[in-house]
N, C-alpha and C positions, 0 to 999 in steps of 0.2 A: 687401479683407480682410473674412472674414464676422466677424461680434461676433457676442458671444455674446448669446443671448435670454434675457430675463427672461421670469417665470410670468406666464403669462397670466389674469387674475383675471373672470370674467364673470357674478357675483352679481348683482343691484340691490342696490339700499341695502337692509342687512342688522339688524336691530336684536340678533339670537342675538351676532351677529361684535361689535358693541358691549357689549353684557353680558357676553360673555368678556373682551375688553379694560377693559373698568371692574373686572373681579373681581381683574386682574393688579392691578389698582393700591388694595390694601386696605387697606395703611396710613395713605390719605389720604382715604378714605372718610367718613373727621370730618368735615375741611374741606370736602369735596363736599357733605354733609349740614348744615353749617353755612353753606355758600353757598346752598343750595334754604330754607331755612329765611328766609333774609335778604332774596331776593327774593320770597315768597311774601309777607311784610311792606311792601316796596318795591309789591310789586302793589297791593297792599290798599288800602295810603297812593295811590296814584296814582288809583285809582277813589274816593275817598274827596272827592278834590279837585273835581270837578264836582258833587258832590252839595253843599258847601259853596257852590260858585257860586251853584247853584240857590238855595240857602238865601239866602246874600247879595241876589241881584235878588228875590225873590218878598216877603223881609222886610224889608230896608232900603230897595229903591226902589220895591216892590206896598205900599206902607205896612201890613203888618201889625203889624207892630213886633215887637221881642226885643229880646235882651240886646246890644249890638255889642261887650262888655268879653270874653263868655264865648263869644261868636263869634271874637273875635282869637287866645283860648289855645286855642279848639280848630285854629282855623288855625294855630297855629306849633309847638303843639304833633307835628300831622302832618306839620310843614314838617321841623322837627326831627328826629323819627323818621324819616322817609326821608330825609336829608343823613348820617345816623348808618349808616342800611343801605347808603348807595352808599358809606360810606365803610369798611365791613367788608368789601363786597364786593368791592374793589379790592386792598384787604389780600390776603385770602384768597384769591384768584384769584392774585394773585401767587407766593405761595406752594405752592399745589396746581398749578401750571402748571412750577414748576421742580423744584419735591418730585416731580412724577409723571415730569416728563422722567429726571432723575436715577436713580429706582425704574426706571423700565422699561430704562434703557440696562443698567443692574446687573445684571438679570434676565436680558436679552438676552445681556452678556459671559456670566454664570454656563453659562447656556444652549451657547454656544459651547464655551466649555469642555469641555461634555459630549459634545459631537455625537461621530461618529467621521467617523474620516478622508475617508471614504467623500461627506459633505457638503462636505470642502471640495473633494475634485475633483471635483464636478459642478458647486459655486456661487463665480460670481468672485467675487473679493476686494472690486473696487467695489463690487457688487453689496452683498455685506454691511456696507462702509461708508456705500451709503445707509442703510441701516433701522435701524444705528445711530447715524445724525447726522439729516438730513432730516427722515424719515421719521418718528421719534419726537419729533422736535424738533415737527412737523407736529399730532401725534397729543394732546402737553401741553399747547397752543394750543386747539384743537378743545374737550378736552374739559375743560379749566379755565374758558377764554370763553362755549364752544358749546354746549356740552352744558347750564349754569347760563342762560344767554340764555334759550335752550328753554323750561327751566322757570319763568323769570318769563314768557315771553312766553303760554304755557298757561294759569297761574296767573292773569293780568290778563285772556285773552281770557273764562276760566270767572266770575270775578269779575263782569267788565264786564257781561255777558251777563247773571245771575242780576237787578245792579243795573237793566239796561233793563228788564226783564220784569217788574221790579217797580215801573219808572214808567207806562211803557205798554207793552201789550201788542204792540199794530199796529205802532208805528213801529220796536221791539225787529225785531221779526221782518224788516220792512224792510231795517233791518241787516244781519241774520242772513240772511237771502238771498243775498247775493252770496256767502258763504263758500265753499257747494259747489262754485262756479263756477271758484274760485280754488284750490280742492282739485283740480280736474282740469287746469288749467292748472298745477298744481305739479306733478301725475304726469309730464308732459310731456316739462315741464324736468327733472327727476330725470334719467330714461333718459335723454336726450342730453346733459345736462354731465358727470355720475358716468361716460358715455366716453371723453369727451374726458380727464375728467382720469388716466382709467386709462391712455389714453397719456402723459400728462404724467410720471408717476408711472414707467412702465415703461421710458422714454428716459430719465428722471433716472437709475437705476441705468445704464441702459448707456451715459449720457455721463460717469457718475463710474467706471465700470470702463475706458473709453477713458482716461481722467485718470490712473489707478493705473497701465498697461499702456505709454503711451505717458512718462511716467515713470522705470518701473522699466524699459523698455525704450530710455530714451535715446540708448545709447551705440550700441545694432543697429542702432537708426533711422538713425543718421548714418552710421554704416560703411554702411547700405545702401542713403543716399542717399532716403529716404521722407521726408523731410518734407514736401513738397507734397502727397504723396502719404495722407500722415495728416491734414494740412488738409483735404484736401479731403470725409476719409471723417469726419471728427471734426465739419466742416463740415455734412455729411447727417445727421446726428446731430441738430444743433443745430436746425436748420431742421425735423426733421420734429417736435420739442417746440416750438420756436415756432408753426409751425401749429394745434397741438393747442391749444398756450394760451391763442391766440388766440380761436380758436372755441367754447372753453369760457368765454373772458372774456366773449366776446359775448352768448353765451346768459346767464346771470349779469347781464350789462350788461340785456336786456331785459326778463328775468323783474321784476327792482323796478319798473321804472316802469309794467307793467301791472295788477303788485296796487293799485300807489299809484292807478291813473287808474280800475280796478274800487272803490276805496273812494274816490272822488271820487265816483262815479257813487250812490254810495249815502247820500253826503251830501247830495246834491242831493235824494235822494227824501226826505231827513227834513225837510230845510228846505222843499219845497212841502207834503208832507203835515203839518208841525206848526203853519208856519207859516196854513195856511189854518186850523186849527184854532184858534188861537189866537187870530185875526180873527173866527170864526162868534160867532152867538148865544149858545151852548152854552156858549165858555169851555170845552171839553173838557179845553185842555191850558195851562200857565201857560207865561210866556215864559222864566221860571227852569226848567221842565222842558225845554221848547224850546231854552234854552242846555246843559244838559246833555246832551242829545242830540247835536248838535252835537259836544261836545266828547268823546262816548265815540265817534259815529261817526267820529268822524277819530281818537282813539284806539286803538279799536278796531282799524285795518289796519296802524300803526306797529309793534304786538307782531304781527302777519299776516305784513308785510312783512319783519321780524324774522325768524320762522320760516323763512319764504322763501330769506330770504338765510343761515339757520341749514343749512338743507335741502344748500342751495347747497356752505355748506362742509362738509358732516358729508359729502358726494357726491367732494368733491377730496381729503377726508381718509380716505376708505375703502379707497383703494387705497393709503394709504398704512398703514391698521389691517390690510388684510389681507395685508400683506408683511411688518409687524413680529408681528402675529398669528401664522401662517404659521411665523416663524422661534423663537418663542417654543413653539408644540408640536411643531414636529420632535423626534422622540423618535432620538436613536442608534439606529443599525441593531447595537453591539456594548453591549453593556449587560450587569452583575452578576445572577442571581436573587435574588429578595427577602430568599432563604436566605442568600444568600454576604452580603448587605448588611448581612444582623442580625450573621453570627458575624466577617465582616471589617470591617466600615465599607465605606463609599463615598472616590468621591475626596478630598469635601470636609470628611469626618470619620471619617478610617481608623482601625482598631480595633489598631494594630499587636503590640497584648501577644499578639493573636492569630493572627499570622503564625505561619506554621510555618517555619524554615531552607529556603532552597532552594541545591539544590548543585549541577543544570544537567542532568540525563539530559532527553534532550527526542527524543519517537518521536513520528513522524507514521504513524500505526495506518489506512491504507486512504479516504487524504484526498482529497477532492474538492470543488474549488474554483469558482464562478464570479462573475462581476459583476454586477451586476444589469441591466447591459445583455443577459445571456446570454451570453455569449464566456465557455466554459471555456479555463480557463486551466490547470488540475492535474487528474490521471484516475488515482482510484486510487493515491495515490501514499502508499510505506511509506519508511521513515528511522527509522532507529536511532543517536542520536549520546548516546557519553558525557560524563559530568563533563569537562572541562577539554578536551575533543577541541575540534581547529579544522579546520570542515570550510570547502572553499572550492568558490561556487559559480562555473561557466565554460558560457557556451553564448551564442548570439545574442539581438540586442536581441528582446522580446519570449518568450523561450523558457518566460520562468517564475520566473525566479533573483528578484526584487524581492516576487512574490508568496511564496517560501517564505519569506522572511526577516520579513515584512507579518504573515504567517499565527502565527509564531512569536510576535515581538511583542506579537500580536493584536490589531494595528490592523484586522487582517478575521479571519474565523472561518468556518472547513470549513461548505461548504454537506452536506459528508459525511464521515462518520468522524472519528474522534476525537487532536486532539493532547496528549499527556501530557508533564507535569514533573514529574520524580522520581517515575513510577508513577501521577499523578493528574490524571486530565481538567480541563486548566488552566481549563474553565467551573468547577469547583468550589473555584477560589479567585478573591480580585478582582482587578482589571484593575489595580488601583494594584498589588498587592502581585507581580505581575509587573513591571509596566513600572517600579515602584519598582529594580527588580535588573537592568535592564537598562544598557548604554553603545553608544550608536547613533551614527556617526559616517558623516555623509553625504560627498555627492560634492563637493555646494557646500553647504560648512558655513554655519551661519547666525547671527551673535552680535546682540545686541541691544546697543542703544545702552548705555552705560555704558562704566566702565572696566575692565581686563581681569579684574583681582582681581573686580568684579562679575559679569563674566562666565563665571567659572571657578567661582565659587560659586553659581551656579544649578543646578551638577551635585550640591549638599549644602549648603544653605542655612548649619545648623551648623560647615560645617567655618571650621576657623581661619586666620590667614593662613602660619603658619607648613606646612600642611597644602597649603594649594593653592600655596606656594614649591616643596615639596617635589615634587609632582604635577607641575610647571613642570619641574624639574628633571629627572625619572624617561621626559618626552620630548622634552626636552634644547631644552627652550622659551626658558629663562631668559636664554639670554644675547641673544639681540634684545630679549629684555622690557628688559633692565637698558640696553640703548642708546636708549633711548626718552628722551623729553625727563623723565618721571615715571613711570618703572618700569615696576609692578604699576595704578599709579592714571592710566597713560598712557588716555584717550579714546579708543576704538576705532573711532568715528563708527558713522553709521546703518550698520546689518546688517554693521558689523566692513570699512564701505568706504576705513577708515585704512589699513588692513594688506593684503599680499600676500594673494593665495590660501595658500601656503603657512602663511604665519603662523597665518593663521585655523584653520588643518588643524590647529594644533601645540596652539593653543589651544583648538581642539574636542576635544582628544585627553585633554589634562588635565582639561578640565570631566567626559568622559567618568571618566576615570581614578578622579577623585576620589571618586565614589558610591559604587566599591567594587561595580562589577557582577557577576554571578555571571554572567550572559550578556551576549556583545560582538557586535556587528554593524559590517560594516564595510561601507559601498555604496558601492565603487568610489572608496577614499579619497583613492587617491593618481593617479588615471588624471587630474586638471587641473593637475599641479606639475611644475616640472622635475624633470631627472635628482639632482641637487645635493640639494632639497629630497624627493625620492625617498626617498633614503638616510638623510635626519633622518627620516622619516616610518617609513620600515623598522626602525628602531630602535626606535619610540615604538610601534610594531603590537608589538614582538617582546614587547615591556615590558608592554603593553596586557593580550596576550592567553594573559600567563604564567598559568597555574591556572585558568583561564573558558575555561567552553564557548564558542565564538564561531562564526560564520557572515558568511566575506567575499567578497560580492561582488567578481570582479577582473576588471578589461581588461587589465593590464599582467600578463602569466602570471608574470614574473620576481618578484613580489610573494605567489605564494603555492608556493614548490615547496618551503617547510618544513612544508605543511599536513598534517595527520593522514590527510587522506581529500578528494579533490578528486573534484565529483559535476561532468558533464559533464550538461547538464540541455537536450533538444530539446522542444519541442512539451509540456511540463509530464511530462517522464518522463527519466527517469537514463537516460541511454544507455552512459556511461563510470563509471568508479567505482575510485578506487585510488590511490595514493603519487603522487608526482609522477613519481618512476623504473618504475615499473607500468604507469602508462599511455603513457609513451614508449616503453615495449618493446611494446604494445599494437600500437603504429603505424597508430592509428585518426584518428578526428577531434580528438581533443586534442594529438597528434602533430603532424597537418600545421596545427594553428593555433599551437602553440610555433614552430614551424622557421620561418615565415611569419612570425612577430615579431620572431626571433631575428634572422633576414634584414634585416628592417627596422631595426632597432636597430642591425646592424652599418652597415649601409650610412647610420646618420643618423648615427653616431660617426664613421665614415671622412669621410664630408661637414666634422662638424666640427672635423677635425682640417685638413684642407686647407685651410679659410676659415681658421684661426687661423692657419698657416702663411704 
């Protein structure tokens, strides 16, 4: 079975793609700024401590003499000050590491929210459950730890540095030598673990969208006998991100212990060069500067080796900034002008005193459609339907029927010509104050976890319970509700998998009902239920679609021969067009695909009448 592919990401470490990502997270930009503040103090104090050494050996054991009372407050008093900084910095880092996970997942749902349709059939499901879990969980780690590390470990190498060159020059530089060496040994490593972990990163979504898929696909699995057969592919999966991990662990594994044995090597040059200084005639250098050396040169590569290992993980966490990056500027391909946003509001703060009435005339004025793969799907296509008309669409999978209904909606929008509601090109009102008036009612309805009264009032947050009883009642829902162990507050489980298909149908019908839609869509409501539950359904469409414009998809044709106007729809164009008795007298293709059901239908009722027999 092919999976599907994640984006493939082939940047090097990017500092733009970091700055972008630190700007999403600006409410926490305090604590970021009072963590760089705390380790810049924490550096301070650290380089502070060998110079005190020095002091110590050159005054107390060089017998020059001082103070030892006001040598002790200065020592604890810096002891103090950094026990006080590691101790803010752990705070704070805790906090900006769950505060920024939290901010950005928010942003991210917000973001979703927005997208149009069009994002989620190109991007699986897994797929965006990593970058909202992983992924970000990844990104507040990195940059709460990582990113703060950094700057202490900067901060104490510029400190250290300034300190050596103001002891000695020669041996400073000594030091300072090896660094270059380890800047290009760090280039190195960069490019090949920031690859590896781009695979790590791009097998995580497609081992979490196998997880969703093999899942939600349970039940086909078994009926068709794959299980081994998803082992095995779920299996290459796994095996091709432990490869990956591996060899980016290794790299990672080898990079520390060469900065460590590069600043080994540079310890060594202080201790023959200071040490012979220290022996000559001259006294160049005291054995209290000698010891400070010493301890900033092995200093020194600890904040080195730091970075390293900082480099390390800002390289395994890039491809995971630029997958939640990534999904944070996807911008909607269906989107309000800026116009319609000042005079209606958006989705997230609709201006409703501002809506105008809509009453349902809805023309498709010379539309033309395609997807952005390029596959026209509509040419040209005109429609004129009134207020309360129910038009029914009929023609083969692929014809076109899903995309006019899509188009209306506006879950996608004419790549040409213009669709109008009540006279006005529906881009010049907003997308909420359309789809607010809409009642959509799928094939495989979809409820969410709660109870049913819950889920019947997501079609009108305000309505009442007296309100959605009634809406129960109008398609003739109520009486399975009321056999239930708890009615209305009966638990419907995950995606409504307590209940029948049907059930779900009856209570998608009411949720729909209760909005009070001026337009109804019906996509093939009742083509997954028996005959029995058919006939409940046919009742609740009749009820549904009394005074609303509506548009139903249909496979079972006995489901729409009360329609206004049935558009027989080939290759994205009206081929048929007329009553249900109009086009039977036609004796066209909507003819011979009636006669052909009608056949079939008899011949499944004769069947089942013999079996009962």
């Amino acid at each position: 079975m092919q999976q599907a592919q994640e984006q493939d990401y082939t940047k090097r470490l990017d500092a733009g793609l970091w700055r972008r990502l630190i700007g999403y997270m600006k409410p926490y930009h305090k604590y970021l700024y009072a963590i760089m503040a705390t380790m810049a103090v924490s550096a301070l104090c650290d380089t502070i401590f060998p110079l005190l050494t020095r002091e110590a050996i050159d005054t107390f054991i060089g017998g020059e003499g001082g103070s030892r009372a006001w040598f002790i407050v200065r020592y604890a008093g810096t002891l103090l000050l950094q026990t006080g900084c590691i101790f803010s910095f752990c705070m704070l880092c805790g906090k900006a590491e769950c505060g920024i996970n939290r901010h950005i997942r928010k942003l991210a749902f917000k973001r979703l929210e927005e997208l149009s349709f069009s994002y989620y059939d190109q991007t699986p499901v897994g797929f965006i459950i990593s970058r909202m879990t992983s992924d970000t969980a990844r990104l507040g780690e990195t940059v709460a730890w990582g990113l703060v590390d950094l700057f202490w470990s900067g901060a104490y190498i510029l400190i250290t540095a300034v300190a050596m060159l103001m002891l000695d020059v020669r041996m400073a530089l000594l030091v300072l030598s090896v660094v270059p060496i380890i800047a290009v040994v760090a280039v190195w490593f960069q490019k090949h673990i920031l690859a590896g972990y781009r695979i790590v990163r791009k097998t995580n979504s497609q081992i979490t969208g196998a997880f969703n898929e093999g899942i939600m696909g349970a039940k086909t699995s078994k009926t068709l006998v794959r299980e081994e057969a998803n082992c095995r592919e779920f299996s290459v999966l796994t095996g091709t991100m432990r490869t990956a991990s591996i060899r980016a662990a290794v790299l990672s594994a080898l990079f520390l212990p060469i900065v460590t044995s590069l600043g080994a090597i540079a310890t060594a040059m202080v201790l023959h060069r200071g040490g012979t200084e220290v022996f000559s005639a001259k006294g160049l250098v005291t054995v209290g500067t000698l010891a400070a050396f010493v301890q900033y040169s092995t200093g020194i590569f600890e904040p080195i080796s730091s970075i390293a290992r900082i480099f390390a993980d800002l390289q395994a966490s890039q491809a995971a900034a630029e997958r939640v990056v990534s999904m944070l500027e996807t911008e909607p391909e269906i989107f309000d002008s800026p116009e319609v946003v000042e005079k209606f509001g958006d989705s997230f703060s609709p201006k409703r005193e501002n809506w105008p009435d809509i009453k349902g005339d809805i023309e498709f004025d010379h539309v033309s459609f395609h997807y952005s793969t390029g596959e026209e799907v509509l040419d040209d296509f005109c429609l004129k339907v009134k207020a309360g008309q129910t038009v029914a669409l009929v023609g083969e999978t692929g014809s076109g029927k899903s995309t006019i209904v899509n188009l209306v909606c506006r879950f996608y929008e004419p790549t040409k010509g213009v669709i109008r509601i009540d006279g006005v090109d529906y881009r010049e009102r907003s997308i909420l104050w359309l789809q607010a008036h809409l009642g959509y009612v799928l094939q495989q309805p979809h409820l969410f976890s709660g109870t049913i009264r819950e889920n019947i009032r997501f079609g009108r947050l305000d309505a009442t319970d007296a309100e959605i009883e009634a809406a129960c009642r109008a398609v003739d829902a109520e009486d399975f509700i009321l056999k239930m162990e708890k009615g209305y507050d009966s638990e419907v489980g995950e995606g409504g998998n307590r209940l029948s298909t049907g059930q779900k149908q009856l209570i998608s019908f009411a949720r729909a009902l209760i909005a009070k839609p001026a337009i109804f869509v019906l996509d093939e409501a009742t083509s997954s239920v028996d005959t029995q539950t058919e006939q409940k359904l046919q009742a609740a469409i009749s009820v549904a679609l009394t005074g609303r414009t509506s548009f139903i998809i249909a496979h079972r044709l006995s489901t729409i021969r009360s329609a206004d106007m049935i558009l027989v729809i080939r290759d994205g164009k009206i081929t048929e067009r007329g009553t249900h008795a109009e086009l039977l007298a036609q004796r066209g293709y909507y003819y011979t695909l009636y006669a052909n059901q009608f056949r079939e239908e008899g011949e499944k009722r004769a069947w089942e009448e013999v079996t009962q027999a």
